[in-house]
MARFISE-358170 format. One line per 4 residues: number of its first residue (from 1); their letters; for each residue x, y, z of C-alpha. Coordinates in nm, 4 decimals. Layout:
N
NUM) A) X Y Z; ...
//
This chain:
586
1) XXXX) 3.4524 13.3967 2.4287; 3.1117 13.4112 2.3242; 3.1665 13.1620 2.0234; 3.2969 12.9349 2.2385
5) XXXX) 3.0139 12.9797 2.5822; 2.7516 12.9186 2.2644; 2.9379 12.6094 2.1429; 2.9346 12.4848 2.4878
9) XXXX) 2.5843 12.5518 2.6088; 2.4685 12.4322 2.2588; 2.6512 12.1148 2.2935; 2.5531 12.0450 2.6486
13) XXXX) 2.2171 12.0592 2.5580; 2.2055 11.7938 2.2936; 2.3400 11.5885 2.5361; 2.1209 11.6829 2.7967
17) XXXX) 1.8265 11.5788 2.5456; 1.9652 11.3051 2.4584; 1.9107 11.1414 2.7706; 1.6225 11.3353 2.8956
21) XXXX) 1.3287 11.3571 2.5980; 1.4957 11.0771 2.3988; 1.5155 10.8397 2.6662; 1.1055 10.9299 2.7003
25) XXXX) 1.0621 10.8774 2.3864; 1.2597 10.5465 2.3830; 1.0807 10.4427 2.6801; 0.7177 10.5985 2.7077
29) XXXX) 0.6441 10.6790 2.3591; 0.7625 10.3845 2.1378; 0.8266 10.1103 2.4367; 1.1658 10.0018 2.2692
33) XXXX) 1.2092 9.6274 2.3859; 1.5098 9.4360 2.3430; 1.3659 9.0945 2.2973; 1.0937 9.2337 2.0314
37) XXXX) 1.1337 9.0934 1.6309; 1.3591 9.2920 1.4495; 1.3678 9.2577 0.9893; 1.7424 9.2468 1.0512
41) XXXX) 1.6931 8.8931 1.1481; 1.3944 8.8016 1.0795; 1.4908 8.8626 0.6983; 1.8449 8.8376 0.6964
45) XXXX) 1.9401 8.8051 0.3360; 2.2959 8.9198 0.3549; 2.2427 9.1816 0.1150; 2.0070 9.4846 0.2805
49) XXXX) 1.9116 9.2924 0.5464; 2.1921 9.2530 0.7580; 2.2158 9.2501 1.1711; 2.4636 9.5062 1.2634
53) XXXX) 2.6445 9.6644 1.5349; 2.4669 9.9988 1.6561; 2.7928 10.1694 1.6517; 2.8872 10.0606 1.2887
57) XXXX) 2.5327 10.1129 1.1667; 2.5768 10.4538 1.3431; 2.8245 10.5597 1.1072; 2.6462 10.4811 0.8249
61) XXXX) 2.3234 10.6444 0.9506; 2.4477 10.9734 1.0388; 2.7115 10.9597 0.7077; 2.3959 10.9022 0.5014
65) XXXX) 2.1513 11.1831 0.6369; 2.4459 11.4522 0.6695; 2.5631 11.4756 0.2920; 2.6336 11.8738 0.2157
69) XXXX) 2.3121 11.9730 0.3874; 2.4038 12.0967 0.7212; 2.6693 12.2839 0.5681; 2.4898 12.4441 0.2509
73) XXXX) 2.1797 12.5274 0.4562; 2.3289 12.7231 0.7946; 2.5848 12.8911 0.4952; 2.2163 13.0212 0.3418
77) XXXX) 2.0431 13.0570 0.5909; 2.2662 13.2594 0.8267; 2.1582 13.5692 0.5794; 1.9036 13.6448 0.8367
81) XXXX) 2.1363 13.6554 1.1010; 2.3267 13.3621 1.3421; 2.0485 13.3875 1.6083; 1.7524 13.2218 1.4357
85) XXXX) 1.9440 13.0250 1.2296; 2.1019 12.9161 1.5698; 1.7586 12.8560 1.7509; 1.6039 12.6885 1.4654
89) XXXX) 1.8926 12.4265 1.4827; 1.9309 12.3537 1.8238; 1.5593 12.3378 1.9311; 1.4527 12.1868 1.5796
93) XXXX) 1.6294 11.9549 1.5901; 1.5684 11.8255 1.9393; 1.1970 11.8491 1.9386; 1.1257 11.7906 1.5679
97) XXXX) 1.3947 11.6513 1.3540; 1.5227 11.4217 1.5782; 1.1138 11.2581 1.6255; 1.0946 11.2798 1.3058
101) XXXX) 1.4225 11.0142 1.2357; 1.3461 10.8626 1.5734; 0.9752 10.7794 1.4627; 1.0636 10.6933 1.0844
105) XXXX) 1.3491 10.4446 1.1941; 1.0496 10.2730 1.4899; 0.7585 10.2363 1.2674; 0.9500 10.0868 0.9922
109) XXXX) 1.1319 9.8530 1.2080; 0.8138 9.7219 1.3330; 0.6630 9.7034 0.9742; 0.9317 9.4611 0.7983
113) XXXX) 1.2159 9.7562 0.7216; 0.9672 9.8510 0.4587; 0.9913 10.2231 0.3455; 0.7660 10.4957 0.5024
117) XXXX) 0.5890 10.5256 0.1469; 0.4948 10.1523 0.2002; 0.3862 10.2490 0.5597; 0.1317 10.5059 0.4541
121) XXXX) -0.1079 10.2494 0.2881; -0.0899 10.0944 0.6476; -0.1925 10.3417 0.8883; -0.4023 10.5626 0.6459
125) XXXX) -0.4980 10.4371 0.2955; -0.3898 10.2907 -0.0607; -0.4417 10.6184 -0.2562; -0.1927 10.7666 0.0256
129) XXXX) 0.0704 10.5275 -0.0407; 0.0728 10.6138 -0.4328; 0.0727 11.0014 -0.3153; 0.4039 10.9097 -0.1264
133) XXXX) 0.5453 10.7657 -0.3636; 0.5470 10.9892 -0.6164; 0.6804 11.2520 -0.3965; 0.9106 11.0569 -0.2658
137) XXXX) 1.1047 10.9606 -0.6179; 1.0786 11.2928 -0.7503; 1.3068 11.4395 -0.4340; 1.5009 11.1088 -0.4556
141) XXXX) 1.5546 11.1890 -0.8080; 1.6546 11.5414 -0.7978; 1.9093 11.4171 -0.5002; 2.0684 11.1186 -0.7494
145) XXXX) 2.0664 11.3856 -1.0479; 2.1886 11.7147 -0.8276; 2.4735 11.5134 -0.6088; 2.7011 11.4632 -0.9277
149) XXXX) 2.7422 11.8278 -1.0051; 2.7371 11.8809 -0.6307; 3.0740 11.6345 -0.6034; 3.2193 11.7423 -0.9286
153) XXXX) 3.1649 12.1282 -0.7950; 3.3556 12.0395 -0.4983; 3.6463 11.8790 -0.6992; 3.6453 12.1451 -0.8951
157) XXXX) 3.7130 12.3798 -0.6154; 3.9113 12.1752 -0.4312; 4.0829 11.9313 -0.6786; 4.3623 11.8089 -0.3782
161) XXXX) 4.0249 11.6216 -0.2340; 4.0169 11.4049 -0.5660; 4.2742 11.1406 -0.4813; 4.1675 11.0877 -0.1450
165) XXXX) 3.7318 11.0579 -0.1683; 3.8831 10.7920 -0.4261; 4.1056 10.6099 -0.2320; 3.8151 10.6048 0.0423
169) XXXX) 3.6401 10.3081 -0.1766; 3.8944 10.0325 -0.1932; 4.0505 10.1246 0.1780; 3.6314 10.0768 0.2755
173) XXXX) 3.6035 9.7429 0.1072; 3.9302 9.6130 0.2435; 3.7712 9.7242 0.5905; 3.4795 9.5301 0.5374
177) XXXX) 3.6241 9.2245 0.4105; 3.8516 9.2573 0.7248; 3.5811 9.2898 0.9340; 3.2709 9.0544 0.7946
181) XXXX) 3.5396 8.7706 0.6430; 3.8642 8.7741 0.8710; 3.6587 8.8892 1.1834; 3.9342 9.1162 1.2165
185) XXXX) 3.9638 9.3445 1.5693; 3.6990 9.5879 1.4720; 3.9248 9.8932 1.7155; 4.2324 9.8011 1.4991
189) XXXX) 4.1038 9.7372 1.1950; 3.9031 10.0797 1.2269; 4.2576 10.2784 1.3192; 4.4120 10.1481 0.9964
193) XXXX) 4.1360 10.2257 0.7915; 4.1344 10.5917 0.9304; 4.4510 10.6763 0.8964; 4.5004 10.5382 0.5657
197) XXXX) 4.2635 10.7428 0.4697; 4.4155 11.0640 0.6344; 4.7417 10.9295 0.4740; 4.5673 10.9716 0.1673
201) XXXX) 4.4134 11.3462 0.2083; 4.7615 11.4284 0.2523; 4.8757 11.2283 -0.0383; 4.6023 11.4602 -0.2356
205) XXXX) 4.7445 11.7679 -0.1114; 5.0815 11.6735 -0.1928; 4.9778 11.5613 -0.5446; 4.8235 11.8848 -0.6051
209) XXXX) 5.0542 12.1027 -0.5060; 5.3545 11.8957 -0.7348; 5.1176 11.8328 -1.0023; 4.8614 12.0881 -1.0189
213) XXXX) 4.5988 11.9944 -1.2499; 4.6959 11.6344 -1.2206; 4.3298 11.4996 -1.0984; 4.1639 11.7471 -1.3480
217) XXXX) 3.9937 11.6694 -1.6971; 4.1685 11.8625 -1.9437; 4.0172 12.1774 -2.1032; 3.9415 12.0599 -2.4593
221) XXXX) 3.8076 11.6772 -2.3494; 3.5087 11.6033 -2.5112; 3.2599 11.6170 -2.2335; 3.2914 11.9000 -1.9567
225) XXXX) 3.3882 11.8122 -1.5930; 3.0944 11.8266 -1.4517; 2.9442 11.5720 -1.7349; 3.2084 11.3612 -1.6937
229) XXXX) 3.2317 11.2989 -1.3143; 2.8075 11.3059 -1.3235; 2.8857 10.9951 -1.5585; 3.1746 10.8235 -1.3146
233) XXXX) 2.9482 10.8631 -1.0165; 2.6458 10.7478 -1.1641; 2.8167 10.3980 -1.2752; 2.9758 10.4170 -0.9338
237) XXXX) 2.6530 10.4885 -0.7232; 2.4824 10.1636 -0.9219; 2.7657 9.9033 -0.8600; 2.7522 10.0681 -0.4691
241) XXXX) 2.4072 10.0199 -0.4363; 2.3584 9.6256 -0.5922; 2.6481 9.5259 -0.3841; 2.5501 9.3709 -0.0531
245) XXXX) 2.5730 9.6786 0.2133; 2.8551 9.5253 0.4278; 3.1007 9.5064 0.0928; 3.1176 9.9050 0.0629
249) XXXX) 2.7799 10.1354 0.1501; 2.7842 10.0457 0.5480; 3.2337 10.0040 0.5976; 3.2895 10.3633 0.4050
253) XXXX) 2.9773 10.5273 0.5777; 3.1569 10.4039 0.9176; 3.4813 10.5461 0.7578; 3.3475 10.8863 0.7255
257) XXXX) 3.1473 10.8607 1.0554; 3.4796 10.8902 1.2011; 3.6513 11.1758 0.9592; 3.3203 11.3206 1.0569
261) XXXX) 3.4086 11.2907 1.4340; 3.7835 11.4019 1.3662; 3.6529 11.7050 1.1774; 3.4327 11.8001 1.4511
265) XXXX) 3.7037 11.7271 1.6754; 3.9131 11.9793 1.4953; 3.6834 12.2809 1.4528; 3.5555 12.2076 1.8505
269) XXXX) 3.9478 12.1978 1.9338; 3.9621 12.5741 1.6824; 3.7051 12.7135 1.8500; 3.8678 12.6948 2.2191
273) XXXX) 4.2248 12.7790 2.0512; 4.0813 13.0470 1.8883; 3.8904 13.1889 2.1686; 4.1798 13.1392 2.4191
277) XXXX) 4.4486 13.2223 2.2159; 4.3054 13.4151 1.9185; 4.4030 13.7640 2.0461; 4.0652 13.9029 2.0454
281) XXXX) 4.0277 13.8622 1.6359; 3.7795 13.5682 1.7488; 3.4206 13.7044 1.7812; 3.0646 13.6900 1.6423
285) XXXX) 3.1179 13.9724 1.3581; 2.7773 13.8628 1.2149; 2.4739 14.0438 1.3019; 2.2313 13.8535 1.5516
289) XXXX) 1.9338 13.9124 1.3782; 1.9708 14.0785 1.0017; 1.7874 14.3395 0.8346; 1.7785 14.1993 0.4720
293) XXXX) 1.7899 14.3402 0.1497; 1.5288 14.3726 -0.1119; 1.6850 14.0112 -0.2715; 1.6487 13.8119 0.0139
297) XXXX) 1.3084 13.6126 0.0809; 1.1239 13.6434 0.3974; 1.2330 13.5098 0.6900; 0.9358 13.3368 0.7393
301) XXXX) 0.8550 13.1281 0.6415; 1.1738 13.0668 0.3744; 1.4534 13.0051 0.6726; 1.2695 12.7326 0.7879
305) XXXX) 1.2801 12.5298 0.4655; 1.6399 12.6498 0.3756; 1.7713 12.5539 0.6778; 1.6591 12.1511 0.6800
309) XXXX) 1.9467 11.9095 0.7720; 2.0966 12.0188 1.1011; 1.6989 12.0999 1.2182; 1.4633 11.8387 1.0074
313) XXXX) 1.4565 11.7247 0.6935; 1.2335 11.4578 0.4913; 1.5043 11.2888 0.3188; 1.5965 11.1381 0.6781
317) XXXX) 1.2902 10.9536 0.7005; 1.3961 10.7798 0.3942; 1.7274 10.6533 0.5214; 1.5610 10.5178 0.8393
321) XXXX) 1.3212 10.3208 0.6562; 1.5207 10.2353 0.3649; 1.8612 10.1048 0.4868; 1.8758 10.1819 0.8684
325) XXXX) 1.5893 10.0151 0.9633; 1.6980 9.6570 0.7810; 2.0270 9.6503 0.9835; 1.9250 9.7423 1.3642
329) XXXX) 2.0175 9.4311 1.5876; 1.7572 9.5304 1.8535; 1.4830 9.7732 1.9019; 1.6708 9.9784 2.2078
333) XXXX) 1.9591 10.0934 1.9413; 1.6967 10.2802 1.7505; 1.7386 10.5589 2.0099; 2.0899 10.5833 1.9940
337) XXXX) 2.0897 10.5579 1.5666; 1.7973 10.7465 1.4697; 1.7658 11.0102 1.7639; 2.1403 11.0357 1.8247
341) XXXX) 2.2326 11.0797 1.4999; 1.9878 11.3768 1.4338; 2.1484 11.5512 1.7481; 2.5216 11.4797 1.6205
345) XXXX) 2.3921 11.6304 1.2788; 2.2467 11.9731 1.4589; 2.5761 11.9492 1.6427; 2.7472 11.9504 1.2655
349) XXXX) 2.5317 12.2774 1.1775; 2.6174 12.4221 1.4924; 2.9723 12.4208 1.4157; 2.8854 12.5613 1.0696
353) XXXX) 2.7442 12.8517 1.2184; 3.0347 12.9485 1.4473; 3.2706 12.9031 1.1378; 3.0685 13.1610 0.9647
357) XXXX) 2.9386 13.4103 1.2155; 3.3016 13.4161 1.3904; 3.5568 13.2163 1.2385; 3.5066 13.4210 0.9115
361) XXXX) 3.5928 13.7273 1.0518; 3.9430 13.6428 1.1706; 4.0492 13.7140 0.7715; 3.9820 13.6824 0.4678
365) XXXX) 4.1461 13.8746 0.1449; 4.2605 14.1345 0.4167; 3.9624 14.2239 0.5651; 3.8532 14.0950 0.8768
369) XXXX) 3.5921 14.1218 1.1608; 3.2286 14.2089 0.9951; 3.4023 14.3481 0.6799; 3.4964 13.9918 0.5975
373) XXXX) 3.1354 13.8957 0.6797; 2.9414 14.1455 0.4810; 3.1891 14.0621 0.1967; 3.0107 13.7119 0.1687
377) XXXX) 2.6531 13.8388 0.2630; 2.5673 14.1817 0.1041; 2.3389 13.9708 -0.1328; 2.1043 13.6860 -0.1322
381) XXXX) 2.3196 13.3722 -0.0913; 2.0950 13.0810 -0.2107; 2.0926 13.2587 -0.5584; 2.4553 13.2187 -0.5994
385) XXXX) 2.6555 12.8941 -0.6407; 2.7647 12.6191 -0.4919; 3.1294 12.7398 -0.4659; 3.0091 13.0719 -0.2960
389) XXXX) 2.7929 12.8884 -0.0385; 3.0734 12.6731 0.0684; 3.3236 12.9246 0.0499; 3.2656 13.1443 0.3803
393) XXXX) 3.2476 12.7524 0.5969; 3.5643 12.6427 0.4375; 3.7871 13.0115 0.5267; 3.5770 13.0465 0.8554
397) XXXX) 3.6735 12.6472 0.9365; 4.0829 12.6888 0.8467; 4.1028 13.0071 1.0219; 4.0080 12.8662 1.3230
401) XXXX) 4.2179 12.5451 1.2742; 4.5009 12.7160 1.1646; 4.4772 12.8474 1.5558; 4.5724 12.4799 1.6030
405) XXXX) 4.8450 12.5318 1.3603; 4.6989 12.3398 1.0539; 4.8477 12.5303 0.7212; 4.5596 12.6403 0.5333
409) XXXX) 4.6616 12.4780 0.2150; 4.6215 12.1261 0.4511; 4.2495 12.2988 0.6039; 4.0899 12.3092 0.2648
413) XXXX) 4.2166 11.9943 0.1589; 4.0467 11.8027 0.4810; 3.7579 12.0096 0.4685; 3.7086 11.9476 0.0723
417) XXXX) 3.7450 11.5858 0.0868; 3.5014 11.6209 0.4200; 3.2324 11.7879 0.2136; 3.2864 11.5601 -0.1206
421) XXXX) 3.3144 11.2669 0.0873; 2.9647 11.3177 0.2482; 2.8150 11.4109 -0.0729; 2.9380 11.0646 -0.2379
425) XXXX) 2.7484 10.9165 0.0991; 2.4351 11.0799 0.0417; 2.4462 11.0128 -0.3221; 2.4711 10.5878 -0.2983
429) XXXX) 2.2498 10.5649 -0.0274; 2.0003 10.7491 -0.2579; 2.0473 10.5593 -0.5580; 1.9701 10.2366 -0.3067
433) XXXX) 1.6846 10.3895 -0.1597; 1.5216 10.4588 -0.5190; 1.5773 10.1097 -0.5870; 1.3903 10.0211 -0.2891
437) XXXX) 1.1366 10.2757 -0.3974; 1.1118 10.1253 -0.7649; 1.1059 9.7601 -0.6378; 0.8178 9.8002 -0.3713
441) XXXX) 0.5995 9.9817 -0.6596; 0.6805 9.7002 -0.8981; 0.5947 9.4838 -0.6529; 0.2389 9.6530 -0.5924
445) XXXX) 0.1868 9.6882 -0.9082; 0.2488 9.3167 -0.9774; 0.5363 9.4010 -1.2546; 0.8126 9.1191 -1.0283
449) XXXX) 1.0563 9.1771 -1.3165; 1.1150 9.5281 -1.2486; 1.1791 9.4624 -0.8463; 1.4817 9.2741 -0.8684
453) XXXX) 1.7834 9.5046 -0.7468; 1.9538 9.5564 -1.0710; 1.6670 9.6500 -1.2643; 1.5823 9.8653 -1.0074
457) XXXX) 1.8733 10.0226 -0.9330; 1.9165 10.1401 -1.3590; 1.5810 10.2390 -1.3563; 1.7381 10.4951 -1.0315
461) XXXX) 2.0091 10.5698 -1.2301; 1.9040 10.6175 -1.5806; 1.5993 10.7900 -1.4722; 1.8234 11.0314 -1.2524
465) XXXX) 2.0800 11.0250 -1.5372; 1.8101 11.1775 -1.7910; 1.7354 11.4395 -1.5402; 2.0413 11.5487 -1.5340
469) XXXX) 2.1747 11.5927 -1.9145; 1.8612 11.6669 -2.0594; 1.7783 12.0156 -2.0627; 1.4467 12.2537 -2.1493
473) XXXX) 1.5073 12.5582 -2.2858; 1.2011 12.7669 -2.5185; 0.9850 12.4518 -2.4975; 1.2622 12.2231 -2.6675
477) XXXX) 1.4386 11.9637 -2.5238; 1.8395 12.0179 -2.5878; 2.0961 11.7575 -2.4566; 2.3615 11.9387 -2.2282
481) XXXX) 2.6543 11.7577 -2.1860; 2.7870 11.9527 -1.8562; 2.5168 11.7952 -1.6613; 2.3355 12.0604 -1.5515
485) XXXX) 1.9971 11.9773 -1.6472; 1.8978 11.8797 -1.2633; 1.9635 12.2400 -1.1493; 1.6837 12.3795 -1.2886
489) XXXX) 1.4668 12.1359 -1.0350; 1.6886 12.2492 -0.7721; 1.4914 12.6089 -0.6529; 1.1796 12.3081 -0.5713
493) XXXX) 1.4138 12.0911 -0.3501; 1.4125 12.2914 -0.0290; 1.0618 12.2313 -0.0177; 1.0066 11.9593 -0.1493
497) XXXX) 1.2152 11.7886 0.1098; 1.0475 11.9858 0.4565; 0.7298 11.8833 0.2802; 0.8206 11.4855 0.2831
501) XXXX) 0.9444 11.5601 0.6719; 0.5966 11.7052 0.7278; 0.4333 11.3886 0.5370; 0.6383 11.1312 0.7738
505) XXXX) 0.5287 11.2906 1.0446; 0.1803 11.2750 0.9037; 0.2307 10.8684 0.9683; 0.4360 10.8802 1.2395
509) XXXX) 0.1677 11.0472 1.3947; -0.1210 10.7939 1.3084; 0.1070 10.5328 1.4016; 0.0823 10.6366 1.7326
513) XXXX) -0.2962 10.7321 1.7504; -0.3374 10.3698 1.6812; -0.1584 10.3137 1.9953; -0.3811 10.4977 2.2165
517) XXXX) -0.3649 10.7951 2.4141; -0.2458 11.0984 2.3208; 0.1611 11.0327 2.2703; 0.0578 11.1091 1.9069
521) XXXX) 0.1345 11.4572 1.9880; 0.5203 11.4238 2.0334; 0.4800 11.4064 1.6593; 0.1394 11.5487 1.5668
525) XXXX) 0.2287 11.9453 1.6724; 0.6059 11.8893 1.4417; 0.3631 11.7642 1.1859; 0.1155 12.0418 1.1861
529) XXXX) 0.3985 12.3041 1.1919; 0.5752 12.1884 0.9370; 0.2397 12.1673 0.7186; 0.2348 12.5226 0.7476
533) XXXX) 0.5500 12.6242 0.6939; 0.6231 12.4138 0.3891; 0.2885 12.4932 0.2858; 0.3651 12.8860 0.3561
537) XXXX) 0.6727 12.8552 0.1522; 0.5704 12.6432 -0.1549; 0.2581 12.9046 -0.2351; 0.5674 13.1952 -0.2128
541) XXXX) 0.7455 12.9739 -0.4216; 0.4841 12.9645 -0.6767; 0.4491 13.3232 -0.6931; 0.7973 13.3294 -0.7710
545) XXXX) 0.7981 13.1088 -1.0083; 0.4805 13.2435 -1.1736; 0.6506 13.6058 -1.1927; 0.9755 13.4229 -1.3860
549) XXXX) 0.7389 13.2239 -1.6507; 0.9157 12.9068 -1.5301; 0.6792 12.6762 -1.6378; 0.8268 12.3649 -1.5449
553) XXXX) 0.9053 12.4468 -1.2000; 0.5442 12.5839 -1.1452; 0.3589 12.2796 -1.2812; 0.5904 12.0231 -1.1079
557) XXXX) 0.6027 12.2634 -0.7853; 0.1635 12.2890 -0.7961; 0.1088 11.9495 -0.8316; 0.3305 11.8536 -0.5525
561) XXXX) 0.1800 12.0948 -0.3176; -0.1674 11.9663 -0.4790; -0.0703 11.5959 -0.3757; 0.0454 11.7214 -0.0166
565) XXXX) -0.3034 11.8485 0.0313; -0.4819 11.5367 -0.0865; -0.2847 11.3598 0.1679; -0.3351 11.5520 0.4574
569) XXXX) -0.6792 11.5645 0.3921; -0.7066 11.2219 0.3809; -0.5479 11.1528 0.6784; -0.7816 11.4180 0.8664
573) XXXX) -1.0706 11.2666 0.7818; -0.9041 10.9189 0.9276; -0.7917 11.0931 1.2411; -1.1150 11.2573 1.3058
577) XXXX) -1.2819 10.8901 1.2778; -1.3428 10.7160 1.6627; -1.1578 10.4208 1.5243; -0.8460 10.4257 1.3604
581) XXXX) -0.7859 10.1117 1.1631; -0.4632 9.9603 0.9607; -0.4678 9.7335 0.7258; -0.2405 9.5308 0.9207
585) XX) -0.2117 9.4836 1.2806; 0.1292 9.6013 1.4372
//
């Protein structure tokens, strides 16, 4: 029972937030008005900038900021036991991650949708905006590069997902031509689109277990797996991303916001079966609070950055202003999108936690209870990969639906195409933001030809495509055809992305100085604790790095940390001014 009084308080409390410091925020802090200018229509183009329902645009919000994160980071960072990883969810995210989107998503609606890179050169200076910038493409581009091998890991794993995260495309654009051409019933036309594509996880399953192999490349092909779906997605991701957003991006994002909702459904709906009717095998088995091994980083500052969807992370600032913000109908549905959606997300990691800490330890291989546990976590887990991280959260999730009397085979099919399908989310919205990205510095930089959205967009893509096949190995530069080149960026990520959360704050925060008062604060203390922790863990990082003679990671690492301290500083010396001024009124 206490999995499930944890799930409940937890889950009460979002929505006790919800309508309690976001509805202050909403109302006292940003002054939402319903009648105020939106870029939705003041710049409808029918491409990004579209008006759209907050429910629909929702879907694709939340789909978007989700990808594998608040799975992979609560399966990491639950080393140092379910309590802090717990406590950093539910009150991060309500106090700082959810400000953070909730901010990002306001400013840039009232600054044109433009991108909170953009943004910078508004509220603090020029050279800050170029800062950004670079930051900003060089997580974008390890997120473009990384996601392929991510998705191609996950089909690997869990090949009966294949068929169906495919089938998800053309069932998506039929929705939206159903929708946006034949102003079909949106209820019905949703229904059909949902359980086609539950028709298909099942068709996956089936196909897999009649034709094993069947969605696999074969051994000998010329190119390795991972090369070869890196290659598919890449080519898929740019077609995605130049088509207008209510052809495929926004109609499968809503698609998935409701597997997402089913899934949730589910392992909510395992967790009472299993604490009702578990027999008593249902129970925390992890420890509350671990005592680590020799292998495992610090708690602190390292838990705090491993652990960033599902609390904060940066990369959520960059949906808000680079696709959310162009498609919000009306200021007031900013709360609901950008604060909501941050809260659903911690919800998400929440659920991650209880599949690990207790629905692990009703069995696994024969062992059970903290056996089962200890099996997964007698050594550092972010060194291993991908398949061990989302191992424990895919048993500990089919145990406790198979208390709802799901077969296991049919559990890891719906959680692999769950997983897969987010990461194919994550991965065009990316692409589309780093077009954005590529177009607004073209366009500062007074280079038009490079702005338009197909140049842009295989810039993103060949840029992240180079990334990821091109390896360095003794100072030479070796092509690797399994597409693994990316992962040797990867150890930076973590940071990286807490580091642009801490940077949008920076703005948020100035944003609101320039308003007057001192509301700056609901962002400025987020913003100065994130400074240090991400600052904490980069230097530990570099030591690391340093003692492996990774040379690569430490320059790229120092001169990102060296550009986060410019910035700051730069904005200190503008906060500590009397006057704050913009370069453009608000």
């Amino acid at each position: 029972m206490d999995a499930l009084l944890l799930m409940v308080v937890c889950f009460g409390g979002y929505i006790l937030a919800y309508h309690t410091y976001g509805r202050f925020l909403a109302r006292r802090i940003f002054k939402l008005r319903g009648d105020a200018p939106v870029p939705s229509h003041e710049r409808n183009d029918g491409v990004d900038f579209v008006p759209t329902r907050k429910g629909i645009i929702f879907g694709h919000h939340f789909t978007s900021i989700a990808g594998t994160g608040p799975i992979v980071g609560p399966a990491i960072g639950i080393i140092w036991g379910w309590l802090p990883a717990l406590l950093w969810v539910f009150f991060g995210s309500i106090f700082m991650g959810a400000v953070h989107d909730f901010g990002s998503l306001v400013v840039s609606l009232r600054n044109d949708g433009k991108s909170i890179s953009e943004i910078a050169a508004r509220y603090i200076n020029k050279r800050v905006r170029l800062i950004f910038f670079i930051i900003v493409f060089l997580a974008l581009l390890i997120i473009i590069a990384i996601f392929g091998i991510v998705i191609a890991t996950v089909f690997k794993l869990y090949p009966e997902s294949v068929t169906a995260v495919w089938l998800e495309i053309p069932i998506a654009i039929i929705l939206g031509w159903a929708i946006y051409k034949k102003s079909a019933n949106i209820k019905l036309a949703t229904i059909v689109a949902v359980a086609a594509m539950y028709v298909g996880v099942v068709l996956g399953a089936w196909l897999e277990h009649v034709h094993p192999g069947l969605t696999s490349f074969p051994a000998d092909f010329a190119i390795p797996p991972t090369g070869m779906w890196t290659i598919i997605l890449l080519i898929y991701a740019w077609v995605a991303s130049t088509l207008p957003v209510t052809t495929l991006l926004q109609p499968r994002d809503y698609i998935n916001a409701w597997q997402l909702a089913i899934m949730m459904a589910l392992l909510a709906a395992g967790v009472v079966a299993s604490a009702l009717f578990g027999g008593g095998d249902f129970k925390i088995v992890a420890p509350a609070i671990n005592q680590v091994g020799p292998d495992i980083p610090p708690m602190m500052p390292m838990m705090f950055v491993t652990i960033a969807c599902g609390a904060i992370s940066g990369f959520h600032s960059l949906v808000a202003g680079g696709t959310s913000s162009k498609q919000l109908t009306a200021e007031p549905d900013a709360q609901f999108v950008g604060y909501g959606s941050m809260l659903t997300e911690g919800a998400l990691a929440v659920l991650v936690i209880l599949c690990i800490c207790a629905g692990l330890g009703m069995g696994h291989e024969g062992q059970t209870g903290s056996a089962a546990w200890q099996g997964f976590y007698n050594s550092w887990m972010g060194g291993k990969g991908l398949g061990d991280k989302l191992q424990p959260v895919v048993i500990g999730a089919s145990n406790m639906m198979g208390s709802l009397g799901i077969p296991q085979t049919l559990g890891f099919a719906i959680m692999g195409v769950f997983i897969a399908s987010f990461a194919g989310t994550t991965l065009d919205t990316a692409v589309r933001i780093q077009r954005y990205v590529v177009g607004e510095l073209a366009e500062d930089l007074k280079l038009p030809k490079l702005s338009n959205r197909w140049t842009a967009t295989t810039i993103a893509v060949i840029t992240a495509a180079a990334l990821a096949f091109v390896n360095t190995r003794d100072g030479k530069i070796t092509f690797g055809a399994n597409a693994l080149g990316a992962l040797k960026l990867w150890p930076l990520f973590g940071t990286v992305n807490q580091l642009l959360a801490a940077l949008a704050l920076l703005v948020i925060t100035m944003y609101l100085k320039k308003q007057g008062g001192l509301k700056y604060l609901v962002a400025g203390i987020p913003c100065i604790i994130m400074l240090i922790v991400t600052g904490g863990a980069m230097v530990l990082n570099e030591r690391t790095f340093y003692e492996e003679k990774n040379v690569l990671l430490i320059v790229i690492g120092g001169a990102v940390f060296l550009l986060a301290v410019w910035m700051t500083a730069e904005t200190l010396i503008l906060f500590c001014r009397n006057k704050t001024t913009a370069s453009k009124p608000d």
